[in-house]
C-alpha positions in Angstrom: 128.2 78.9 134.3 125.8 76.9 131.8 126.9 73.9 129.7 127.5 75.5 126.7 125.0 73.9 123.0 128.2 73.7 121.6 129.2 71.4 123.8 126.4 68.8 124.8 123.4 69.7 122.9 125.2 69.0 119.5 127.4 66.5 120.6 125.9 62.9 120.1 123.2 63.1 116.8 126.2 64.6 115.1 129.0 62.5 116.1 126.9 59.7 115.5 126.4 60.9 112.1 129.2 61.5 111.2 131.2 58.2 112.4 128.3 56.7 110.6 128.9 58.1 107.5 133.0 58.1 107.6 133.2 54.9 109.5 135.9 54.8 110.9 135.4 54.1 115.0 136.1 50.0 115.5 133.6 49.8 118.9 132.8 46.7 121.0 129.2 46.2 120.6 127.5 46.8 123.8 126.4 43.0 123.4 129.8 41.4 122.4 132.6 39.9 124.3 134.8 41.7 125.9 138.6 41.1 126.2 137.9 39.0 128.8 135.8 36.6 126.7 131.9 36.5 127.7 129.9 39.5 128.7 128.9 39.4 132.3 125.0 38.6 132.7 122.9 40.4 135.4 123.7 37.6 137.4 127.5 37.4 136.7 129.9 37.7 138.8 131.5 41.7 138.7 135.1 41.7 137.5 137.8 41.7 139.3 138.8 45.2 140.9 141.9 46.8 139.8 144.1 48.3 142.3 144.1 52.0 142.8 147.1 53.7 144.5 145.7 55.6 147.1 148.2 57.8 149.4 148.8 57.0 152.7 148.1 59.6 155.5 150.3 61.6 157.1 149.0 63.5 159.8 146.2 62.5 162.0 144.6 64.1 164.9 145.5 63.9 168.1 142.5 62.3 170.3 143.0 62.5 173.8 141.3 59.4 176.1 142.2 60.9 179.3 141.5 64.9 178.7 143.2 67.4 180.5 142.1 68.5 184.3 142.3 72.2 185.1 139.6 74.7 186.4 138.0 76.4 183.9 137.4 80.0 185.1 134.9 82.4 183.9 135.0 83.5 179.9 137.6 79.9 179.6 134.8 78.1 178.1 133.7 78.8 174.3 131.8 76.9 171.7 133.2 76.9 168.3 130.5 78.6 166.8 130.3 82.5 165.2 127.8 85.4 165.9 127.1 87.7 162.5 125.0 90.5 164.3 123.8 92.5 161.0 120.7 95.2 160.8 117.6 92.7 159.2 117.9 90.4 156.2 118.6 92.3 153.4 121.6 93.3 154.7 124.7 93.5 152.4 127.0 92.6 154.8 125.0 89.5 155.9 125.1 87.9 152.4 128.8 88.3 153.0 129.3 86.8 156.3 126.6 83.9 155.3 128.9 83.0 152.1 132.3 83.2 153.9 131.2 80.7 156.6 129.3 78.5 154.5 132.0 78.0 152.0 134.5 76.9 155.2 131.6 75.0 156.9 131.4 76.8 159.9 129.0 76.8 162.1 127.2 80.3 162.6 123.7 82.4 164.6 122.6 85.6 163.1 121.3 88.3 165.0 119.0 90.8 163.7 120.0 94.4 165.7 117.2 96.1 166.6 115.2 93.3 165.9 115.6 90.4 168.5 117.3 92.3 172.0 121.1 91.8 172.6 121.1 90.3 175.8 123.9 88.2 178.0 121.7 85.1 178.3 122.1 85.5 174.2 125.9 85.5 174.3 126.5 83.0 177.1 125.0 79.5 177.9 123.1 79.1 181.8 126.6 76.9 182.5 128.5 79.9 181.9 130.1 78.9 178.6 130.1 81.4 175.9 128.2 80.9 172.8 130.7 82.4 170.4 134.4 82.3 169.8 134.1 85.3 167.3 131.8 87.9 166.1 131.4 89.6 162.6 129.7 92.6 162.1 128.4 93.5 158.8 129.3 97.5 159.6 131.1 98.7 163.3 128.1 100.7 164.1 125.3 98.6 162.2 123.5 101.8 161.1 120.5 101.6 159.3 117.7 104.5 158.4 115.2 105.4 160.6 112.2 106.7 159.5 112.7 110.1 158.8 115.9 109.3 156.5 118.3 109.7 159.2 121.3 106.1 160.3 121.5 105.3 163.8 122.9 102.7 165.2 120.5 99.4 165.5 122.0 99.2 169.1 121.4 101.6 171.9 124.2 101.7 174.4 123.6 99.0 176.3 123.1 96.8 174.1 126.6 98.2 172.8 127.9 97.4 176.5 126.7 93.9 176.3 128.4 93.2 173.4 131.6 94.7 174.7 131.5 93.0 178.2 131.1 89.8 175.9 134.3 90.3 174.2 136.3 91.2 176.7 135.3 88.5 179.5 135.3 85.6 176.9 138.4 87.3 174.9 136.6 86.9 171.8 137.6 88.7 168.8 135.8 90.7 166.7 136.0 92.0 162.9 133.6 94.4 161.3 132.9 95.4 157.3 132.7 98.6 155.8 133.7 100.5 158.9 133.4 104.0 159.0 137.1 105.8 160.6 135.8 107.2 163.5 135.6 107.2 166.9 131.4 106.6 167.2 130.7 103.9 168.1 134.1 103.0 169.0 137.4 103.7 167.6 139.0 101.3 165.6 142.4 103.7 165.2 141.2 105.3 162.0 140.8 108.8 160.7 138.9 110.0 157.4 141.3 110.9 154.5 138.4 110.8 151.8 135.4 108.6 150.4 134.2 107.4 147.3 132.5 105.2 145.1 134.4 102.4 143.6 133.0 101.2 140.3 133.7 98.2 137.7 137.8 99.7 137.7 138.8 98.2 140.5 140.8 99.6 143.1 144.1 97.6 143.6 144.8 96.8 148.1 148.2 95.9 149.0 149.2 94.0 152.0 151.1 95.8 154.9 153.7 93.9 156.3 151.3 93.2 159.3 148.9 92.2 156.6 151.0 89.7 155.3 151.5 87.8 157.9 147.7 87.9 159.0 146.9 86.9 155.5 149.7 84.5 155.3 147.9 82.0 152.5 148.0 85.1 150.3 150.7 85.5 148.1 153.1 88.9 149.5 152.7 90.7 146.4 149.1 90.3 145.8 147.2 92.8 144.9 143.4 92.4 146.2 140.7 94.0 143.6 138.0 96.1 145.2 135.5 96.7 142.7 131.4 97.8 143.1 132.0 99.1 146.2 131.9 102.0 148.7 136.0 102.8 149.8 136.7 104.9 152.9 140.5 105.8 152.7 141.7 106.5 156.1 144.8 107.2 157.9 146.3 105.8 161.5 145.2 107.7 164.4 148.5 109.0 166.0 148.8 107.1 169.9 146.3 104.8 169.1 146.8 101.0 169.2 146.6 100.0 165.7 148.3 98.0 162.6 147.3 98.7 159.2 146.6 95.4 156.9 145.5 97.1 153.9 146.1 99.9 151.9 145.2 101.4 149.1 148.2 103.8 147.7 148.8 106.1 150.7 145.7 105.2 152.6 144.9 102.5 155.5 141.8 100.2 154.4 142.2 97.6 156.6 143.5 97.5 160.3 143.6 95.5 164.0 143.2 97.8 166.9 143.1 97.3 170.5 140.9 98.5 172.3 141.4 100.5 175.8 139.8 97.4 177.5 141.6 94.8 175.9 139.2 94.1 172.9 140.9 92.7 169.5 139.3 94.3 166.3 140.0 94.1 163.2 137.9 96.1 160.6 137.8 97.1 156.5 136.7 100.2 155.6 134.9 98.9 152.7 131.7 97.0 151.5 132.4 94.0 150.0 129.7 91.3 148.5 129.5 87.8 148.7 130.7 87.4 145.4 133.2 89.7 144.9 137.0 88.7 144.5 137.7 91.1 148.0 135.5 88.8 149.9 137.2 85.2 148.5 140.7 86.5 149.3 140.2 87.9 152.6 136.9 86.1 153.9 138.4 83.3 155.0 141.4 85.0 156.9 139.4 87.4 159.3 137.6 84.7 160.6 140.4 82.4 161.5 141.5 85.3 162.9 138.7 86.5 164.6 138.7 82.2 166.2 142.5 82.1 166.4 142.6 79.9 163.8 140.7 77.4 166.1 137.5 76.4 164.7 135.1 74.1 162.8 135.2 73.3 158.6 138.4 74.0 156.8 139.4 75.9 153.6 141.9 74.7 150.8 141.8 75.5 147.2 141.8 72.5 144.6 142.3 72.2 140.8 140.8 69.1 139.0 140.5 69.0 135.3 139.3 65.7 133.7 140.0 65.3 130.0 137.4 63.0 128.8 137.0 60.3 125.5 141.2 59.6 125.5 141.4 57.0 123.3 138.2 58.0 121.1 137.5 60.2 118.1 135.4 62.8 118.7 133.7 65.6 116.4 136.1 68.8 115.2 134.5 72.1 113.5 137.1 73.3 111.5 137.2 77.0 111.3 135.8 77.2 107.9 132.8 74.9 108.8 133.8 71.5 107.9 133.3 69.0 110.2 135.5 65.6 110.9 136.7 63.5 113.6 140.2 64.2 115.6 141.8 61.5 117.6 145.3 62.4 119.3 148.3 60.7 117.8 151.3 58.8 120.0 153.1 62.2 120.1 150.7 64.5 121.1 150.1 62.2 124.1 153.9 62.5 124.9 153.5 66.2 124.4 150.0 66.3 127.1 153.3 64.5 129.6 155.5 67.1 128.5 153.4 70.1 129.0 151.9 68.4 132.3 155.4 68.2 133.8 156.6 71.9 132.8 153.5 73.1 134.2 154.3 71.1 137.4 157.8 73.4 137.1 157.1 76.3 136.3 154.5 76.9 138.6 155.0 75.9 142.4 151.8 75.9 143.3 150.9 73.2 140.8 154.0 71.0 141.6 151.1 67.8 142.1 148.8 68.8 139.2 148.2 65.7 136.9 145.5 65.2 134.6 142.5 62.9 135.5 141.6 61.0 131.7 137.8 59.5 131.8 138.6 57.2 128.8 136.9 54.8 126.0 138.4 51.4 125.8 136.8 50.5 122.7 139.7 51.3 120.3 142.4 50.6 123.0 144.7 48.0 121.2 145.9 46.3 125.0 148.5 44.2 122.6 150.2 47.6 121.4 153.7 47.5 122.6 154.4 50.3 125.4 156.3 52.7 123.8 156.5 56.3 122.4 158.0 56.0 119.2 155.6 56.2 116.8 157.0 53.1 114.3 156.1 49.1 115.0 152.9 50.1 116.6 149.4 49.0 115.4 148.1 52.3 117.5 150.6 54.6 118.3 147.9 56.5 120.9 147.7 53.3 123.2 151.0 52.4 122.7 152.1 55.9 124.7 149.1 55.7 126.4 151.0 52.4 128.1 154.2 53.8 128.3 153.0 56.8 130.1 150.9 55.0 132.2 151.5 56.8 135.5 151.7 60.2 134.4 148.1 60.5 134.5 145.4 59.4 136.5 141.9 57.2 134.9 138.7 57.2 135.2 136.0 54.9 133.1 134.4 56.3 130.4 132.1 53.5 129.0 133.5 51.5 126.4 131.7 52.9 123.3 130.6 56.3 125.0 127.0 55.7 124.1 124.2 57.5 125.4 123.1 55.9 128.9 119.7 57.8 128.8 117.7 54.8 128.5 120.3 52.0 127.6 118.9 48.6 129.3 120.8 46.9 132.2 122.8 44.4 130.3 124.1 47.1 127.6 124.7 49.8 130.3 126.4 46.9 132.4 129.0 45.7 129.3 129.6 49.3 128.7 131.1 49.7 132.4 132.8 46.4 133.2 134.1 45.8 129.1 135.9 49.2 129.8 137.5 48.1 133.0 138.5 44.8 131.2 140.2 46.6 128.4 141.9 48.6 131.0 143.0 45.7 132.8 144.6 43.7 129.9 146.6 46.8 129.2 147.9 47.6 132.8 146.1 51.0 133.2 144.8 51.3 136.9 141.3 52.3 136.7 139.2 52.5 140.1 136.5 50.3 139.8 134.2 52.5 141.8 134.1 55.4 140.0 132.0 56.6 137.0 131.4 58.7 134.5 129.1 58.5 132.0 128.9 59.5 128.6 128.0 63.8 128.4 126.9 63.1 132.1 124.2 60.9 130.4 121.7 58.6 132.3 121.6 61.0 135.3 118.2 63.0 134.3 119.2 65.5 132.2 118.4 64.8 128.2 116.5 65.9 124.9 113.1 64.1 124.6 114.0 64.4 120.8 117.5 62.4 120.4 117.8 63.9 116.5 117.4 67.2 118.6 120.1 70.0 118.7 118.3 72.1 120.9 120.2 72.1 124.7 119.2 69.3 126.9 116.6 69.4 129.7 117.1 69.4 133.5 114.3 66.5 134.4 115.7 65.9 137.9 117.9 62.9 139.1 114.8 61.0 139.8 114.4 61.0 135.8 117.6 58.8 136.0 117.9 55.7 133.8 117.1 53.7 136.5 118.7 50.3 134.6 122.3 52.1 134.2 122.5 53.0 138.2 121.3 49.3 138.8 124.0 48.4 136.4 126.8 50.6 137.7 126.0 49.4 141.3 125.9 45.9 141.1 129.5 46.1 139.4 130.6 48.0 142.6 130.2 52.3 141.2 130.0 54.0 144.8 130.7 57.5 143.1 128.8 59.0 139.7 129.8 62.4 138.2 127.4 64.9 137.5 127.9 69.0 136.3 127.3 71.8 138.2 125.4 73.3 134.6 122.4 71.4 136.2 119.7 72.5 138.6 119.4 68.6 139.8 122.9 67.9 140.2 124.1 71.0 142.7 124.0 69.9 146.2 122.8 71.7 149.1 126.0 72.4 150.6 128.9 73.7 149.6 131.7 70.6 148.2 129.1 68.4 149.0 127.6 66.0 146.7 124.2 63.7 146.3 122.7 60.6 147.3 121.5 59.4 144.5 117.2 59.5 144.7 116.7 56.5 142.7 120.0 54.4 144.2 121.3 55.9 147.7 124.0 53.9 147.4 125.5 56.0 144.3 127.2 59.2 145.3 127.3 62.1 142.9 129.9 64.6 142.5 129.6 66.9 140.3 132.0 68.5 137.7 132.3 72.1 136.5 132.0 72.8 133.0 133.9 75.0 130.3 133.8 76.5 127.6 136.6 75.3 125.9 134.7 73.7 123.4 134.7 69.7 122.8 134.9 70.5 119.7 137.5 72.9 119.0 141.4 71.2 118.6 143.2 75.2 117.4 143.0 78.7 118.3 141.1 79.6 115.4 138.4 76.4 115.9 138.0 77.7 119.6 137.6 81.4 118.8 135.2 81.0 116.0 132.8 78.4 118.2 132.6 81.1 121.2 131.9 84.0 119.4 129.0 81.9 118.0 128.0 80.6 120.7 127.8 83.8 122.9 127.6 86.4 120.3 128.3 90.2 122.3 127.3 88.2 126.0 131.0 87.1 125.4 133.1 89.7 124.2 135.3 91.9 126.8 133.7 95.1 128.0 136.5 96.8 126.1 135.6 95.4 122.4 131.9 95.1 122.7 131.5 95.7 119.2 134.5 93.1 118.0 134.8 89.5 119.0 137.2 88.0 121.8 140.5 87.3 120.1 142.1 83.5 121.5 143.8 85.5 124.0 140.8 87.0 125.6 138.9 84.0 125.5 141.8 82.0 127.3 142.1 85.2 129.7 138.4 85.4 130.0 137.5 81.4 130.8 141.0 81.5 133.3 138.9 84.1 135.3 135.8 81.9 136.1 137.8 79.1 137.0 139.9 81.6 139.1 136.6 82.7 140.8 136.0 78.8 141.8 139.7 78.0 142.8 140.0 80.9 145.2 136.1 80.3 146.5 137.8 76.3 147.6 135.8 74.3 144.9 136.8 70.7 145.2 135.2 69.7 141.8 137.0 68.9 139.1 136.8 70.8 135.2 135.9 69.0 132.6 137.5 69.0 128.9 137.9 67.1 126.0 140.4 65.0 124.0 140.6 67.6 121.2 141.5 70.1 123.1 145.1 68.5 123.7 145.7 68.6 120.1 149.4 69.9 120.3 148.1 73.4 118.2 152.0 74.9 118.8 154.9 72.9 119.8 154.9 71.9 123.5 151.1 73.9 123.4 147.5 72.9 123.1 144.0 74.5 124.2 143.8 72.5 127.2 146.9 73.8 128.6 146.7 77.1 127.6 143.7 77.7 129.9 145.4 74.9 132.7 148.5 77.4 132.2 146.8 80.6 132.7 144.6 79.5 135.5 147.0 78.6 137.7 149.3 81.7 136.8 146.5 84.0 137.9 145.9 81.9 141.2 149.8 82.3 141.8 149.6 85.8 141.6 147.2 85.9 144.7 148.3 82.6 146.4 151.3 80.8 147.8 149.7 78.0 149.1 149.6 74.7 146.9 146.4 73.7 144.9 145.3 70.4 145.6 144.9 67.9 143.2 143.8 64.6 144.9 142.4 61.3 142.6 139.2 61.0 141.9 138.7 58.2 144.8 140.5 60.7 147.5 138.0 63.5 146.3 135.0 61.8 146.4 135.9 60.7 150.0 136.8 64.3 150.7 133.1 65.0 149.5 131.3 62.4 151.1 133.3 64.2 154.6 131.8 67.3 153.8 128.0 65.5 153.7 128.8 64.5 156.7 130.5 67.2 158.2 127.2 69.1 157.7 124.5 67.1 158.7 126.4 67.1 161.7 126.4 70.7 161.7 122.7 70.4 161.0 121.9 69.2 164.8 123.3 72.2 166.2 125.8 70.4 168.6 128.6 72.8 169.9 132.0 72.2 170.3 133.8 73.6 173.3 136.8 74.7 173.8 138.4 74.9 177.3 141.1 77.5 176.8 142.7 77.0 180.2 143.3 73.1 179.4 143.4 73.8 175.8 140.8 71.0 175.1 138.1 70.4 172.3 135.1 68.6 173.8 132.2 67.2 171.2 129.6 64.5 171.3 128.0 63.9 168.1 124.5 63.7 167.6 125.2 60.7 165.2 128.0 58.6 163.1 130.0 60.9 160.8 132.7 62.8 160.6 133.6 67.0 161.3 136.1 69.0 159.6 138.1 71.1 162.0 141.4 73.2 161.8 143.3 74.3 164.4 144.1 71.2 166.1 146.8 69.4 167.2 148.2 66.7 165.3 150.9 63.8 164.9 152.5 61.2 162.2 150.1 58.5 161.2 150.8 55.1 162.0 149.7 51.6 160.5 147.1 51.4 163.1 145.9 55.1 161.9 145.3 53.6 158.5 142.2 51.7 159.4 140.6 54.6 160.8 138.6 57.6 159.4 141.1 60.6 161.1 143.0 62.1 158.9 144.8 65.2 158.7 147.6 67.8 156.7 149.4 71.1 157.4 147.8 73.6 154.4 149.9 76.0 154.1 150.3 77.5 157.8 146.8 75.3 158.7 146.2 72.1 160.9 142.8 71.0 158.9 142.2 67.5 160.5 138.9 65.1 159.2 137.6 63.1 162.8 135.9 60.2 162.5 132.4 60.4 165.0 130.7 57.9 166.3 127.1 58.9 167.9 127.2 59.7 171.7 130.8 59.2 172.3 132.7 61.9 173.1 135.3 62.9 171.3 138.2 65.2 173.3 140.7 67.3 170.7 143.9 69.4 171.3 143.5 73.0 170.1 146.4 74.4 168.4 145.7 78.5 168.2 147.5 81.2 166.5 148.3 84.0 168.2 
């Protein structure tokens, strides 16, 4: 989703104009003292860091310096890598496959059928191990048309064999999409009831009992929507080896069969697309069943949200046009706590979820006394602010939240450490290596015009203001947020972030944006500004002549964060100050949409959102860079399954996501090194440290 106008193309001329004219924002010039007493030159010394709480680990993986002996026999040796065999390149199943293992950061070959032969020396190394621990087909029979209109299968019977004699001598599992219920072919226990279309409506799937516990991230009750798509509804084949997973009312749409030799299948009798809400929900689950849950990347779900400019005034558009400034008052700030910590009850799944505030120091009183009442206070919003210090977490704003586009190095170098120094003198713990600028300002992405209200321009992150990164790095910024809105700022991979073109040394992460408008403080300012902005684009299918009411707006937005929860997005969403103005008792726009996000994630989830600071997710990032240029030089982990062992020797220094391994309690020792792991939900994910050309030997911890 785009950065709405609303949002960042009108934000600075008219803010600027009208603090101008009401005059009202008290700011540090960018060339005055500080709290601390002198601005820092370009040769000053950076000042001094603040401490960050960072939690401790508590799992790490278990490395094993003297691996297991045994005698591997034939078909005990696998790399932890995945086959997708699929008909040629435009096939829809491929797309799929490609997205599910990308987004866990699996390693994966494609094979073309018909196209490039199936062959053993394809499926097994010249040492004898196997190149696979799991193969995904994007149909069971891969059919395509042949010339004169007819589907056959891409592979002729042996090649059938081949793929067979694989599976069963290596025990590798396989699943299959949009699978016919037949017997040709093979049969996967199913028998034709009827087929159909599936359109926009979608068609809810309920988990069987046996689906459950397959599927056991996914909440019991959940009820998977199949939309755009082509359903087969089929029934069990009576004697047959078989479990349904999925139905839909009376009908099987999902099952694991056995076959006569052996063989584990599992296979959906319907298309599903890369993008489509079946795919996030169930992707991940048939492979780490298909790998018994033993295999390389990882996937969690995460929910961020940044509220940006606390302390600040910012621009509101009052319904009815007029325009002012909104700050939040000492109460509302107690009331962001409050609804923080009955969202944390309410909702299990949320139970860590606190509030990340990028904030300006510049009208920070740091003498205010820490308190909540709103009475012998010169600022009531930093006194809370004090007082409820650690019930949110900050981030550095700038001081003045100026535009960084093409500030010089000593303003752009005040604006960063004169907001620390504020922080500081008032006891709010601000890490010193994280930044985020102004509207994402100084990173390449700006109007030519600055009196412009037209939407900014993507110019690339090599149009960065080159004197703010100096700036920002020689006060010690590692990590720079960006937004996904922008071309320049999306990184290759997926929860991976940038080395910065113009300074290496400056990591960026990016945000994702909303559309709860910076602007809007009430119902009414919200609704009026989207149906502005996005006219009939925006309106529900079922009211395209009427605009969204609040409640389909906040229903509406809740569904594309949805989509990038259950996808395992680490970046964080951004809003604004405003949009914590306390619109209802104990409710505000920020928390309406919070509320409703993670109430639609709970109806499909059970396991926890994470919500790690902005230091932990940045290293979490940085892991994933590394876990897939490691990826990148094709290496294979392999996994002895008579021993149990992981063997891998990296091509380089870095680090590989795996899950599925065993792990213990960290000690002090552990805390110095980059291991680290958790139990997500029923998962062992585990982060190891690599170190080129030494080998590094893993305990495998399967499911059954």
């Amino acid at each position: 989703m785009t950065a709405s106008r609303s949002r960042l193309g009108l934000r600075g001329p008219l803010l600027a104009a009208l603090a101008l004219a009401i005059g009202v924002i008290t700011a540090v010039s960018p060339s005055s003292p500080g709290p601390g007493g002198a601005a820092p030159s370009r040769d000053g010394a950076a000042p001094p860091p603040v401490p960050v709480p960072v939690a401790a680990k508590q799992q790490v993986p278990v490395r094993l310096t003297d691996p297991p002996r045994g005698a591997a026999g034939r078909g005990d040796l696998v790399a932890l890598r995945q086959l997708v065999v699929a008909t040629g390149p435009d096939d829809f199943g491929l797309a799929t496959w490609k997205a599910v293992l990308d987004g866990i950061g699996s390693p994966y070959d494609v094979l073309l059928a018909g196209t490039e032969p199936l062959v053993p020396q394809r499926l097994v190394h010249p040492d004898g191990t196997g190149r696979y621990n799991a193969v995904l087909l994007t149909n069971n029979a891969l059919l395509r048309q042949q010339a004169d209109g007819a589907y056959a299968s891409a592979l002729d019977d042996a090649q059938w064999a081949v793929l067979w004699d694989y599976e069963r001598e290596y025990r590798v599992r396989q699943v299959s999409l949009n699978t016919y219920p037949g017997t040709t072919p093979e049969d996967h226990c199913l028998r034709i009831r009827g087929e159909g279309p599936v359109g926009r409506d979608p068609v809810p799937l309920t988990l069987t009992p046996a689906g459950q516990d397959l599927f056991d991230y996914l909440a019991p009750q959940a009820r998977i929507p199949l939309s755009d798509s082509h359903l087969y509804r089929a029934r069990l084949a009576e004697g047959c080896a078989g479990q349904a997973l999925l139905s839909a009312g009376d009908d099987v749409v999902a099952v694991v069969a056995k076959a006569p030799d052996g063989r584990e299948r599992l296979a959906l009798t319907f298309a599903t697309g890369p993008d489509s809400m079946s795919a996030l929900l169930l992707g991940y689950g048939m492979v780490r069943w298909a790998t018994h849950g033993v295999l390389l990347g990882e996937h969690r779900h995460w929910f961020s949200v940044d509220v940006d400019d606390w302390f600040n005034a910012t621009l509101r558009l009052r319904a009815d046009g007029g325009k002012d400034l909104f700050r939040l008052s000492g109460a509302e700030a107690a009331s962001v706590a409050a609804q923080q910590r009955a969202l944390r009850e309410r909702s299990p799944v949320a139970s860590a979820f606190t509030l990340n505030l990028p904030y300006n120091g510049s009208r920070l009183n740091t003498s205010a006394p820490a308190t909540c009442e709103e009475k012998d206070t010169p600022d009531p919003l930093s006194s809370c602010s004090k007082r409820l210090v650690d019930q949110f977490r900050w981030i550095n704003h700038t001081s003045t939240h100026p535009q960084m586009n093409d500030t010089s190095y000593d303003v752009s170098r005040t604006e960063i450490s004169t907001n620390l120094e504020i922080a500081a003198a008032a006891g709010l713990p601000v890490p010193p290596t994280v930044l985020k600028t102004p509207e994402y300002s100084g990173l390449g992405v700006y109007n030519p015009d600055p009196q412009s209200l037209d939407p900014p321009t993507d110019f690339g992150l090599a149009a960065s203001n080159k004197a703010m990164l100096d700036a920002a790095h020689d006060l010690g910024v590692r990590y720079v947020q960006g937004n996904m809105s922008f071309d320049s700022h999306r990184p290759a991979c997926f929860n991976c972030g940038i080395d910065h073109p113009l300074r290496p040394e400056l990591f960026v992460v990016p945000d994702w944006p909303t559309n709860v408008a910076f602007e809007a403080t009430t119902p009414e300012e919200q609704t009026v500004l989207y149906n502005a902005e996005y006219g009939r684009e925006g309106r529900a299918p079922d009211h395209a002549d009427q605009d969204l009411t609040y409640e389909q707006f906040v229903d509406a937005e809740a569904e594309v964060a949805l989509r990038h929860l259950v996808s395992g997005s680490a970046y964080a969403h951004t809003l604004h100050q405003g949009n914590l103005h306390e619109h209802a008792p104990g409710r505000s726009l920020a928390f309406d949409w919070i509320g409703a996000t993670v109430d639609k994630y709970a109806a499909y989830y059970r396991v926890p959102l994470k919500n790690p600071d902005w230091l932990a997710l940045a290293g979490y990032v940085q892991g994933r860079n590394a876990h897939f240029a490691e990826l990148s030089t094709r290496r294979d982990a392999v996994w002895n399954r008579a021993t149990g062992a992981i063997d891998y020797v990296p091509g380089a220094d870095g680090a590989l996501f795996l899950t599925g391994v065993q792990q213990r309690p960290a000690t002090d020792e552990d805390q110095r090194s980059a291991d680290e792991g958790e139990t997500y939900g029923s998962d062992p994910v585990a982060r190891v440290g690599l170190t080129g050309g030494e080998r590094v030997t893993l305990m495998a911890s399967p499911r059954p």
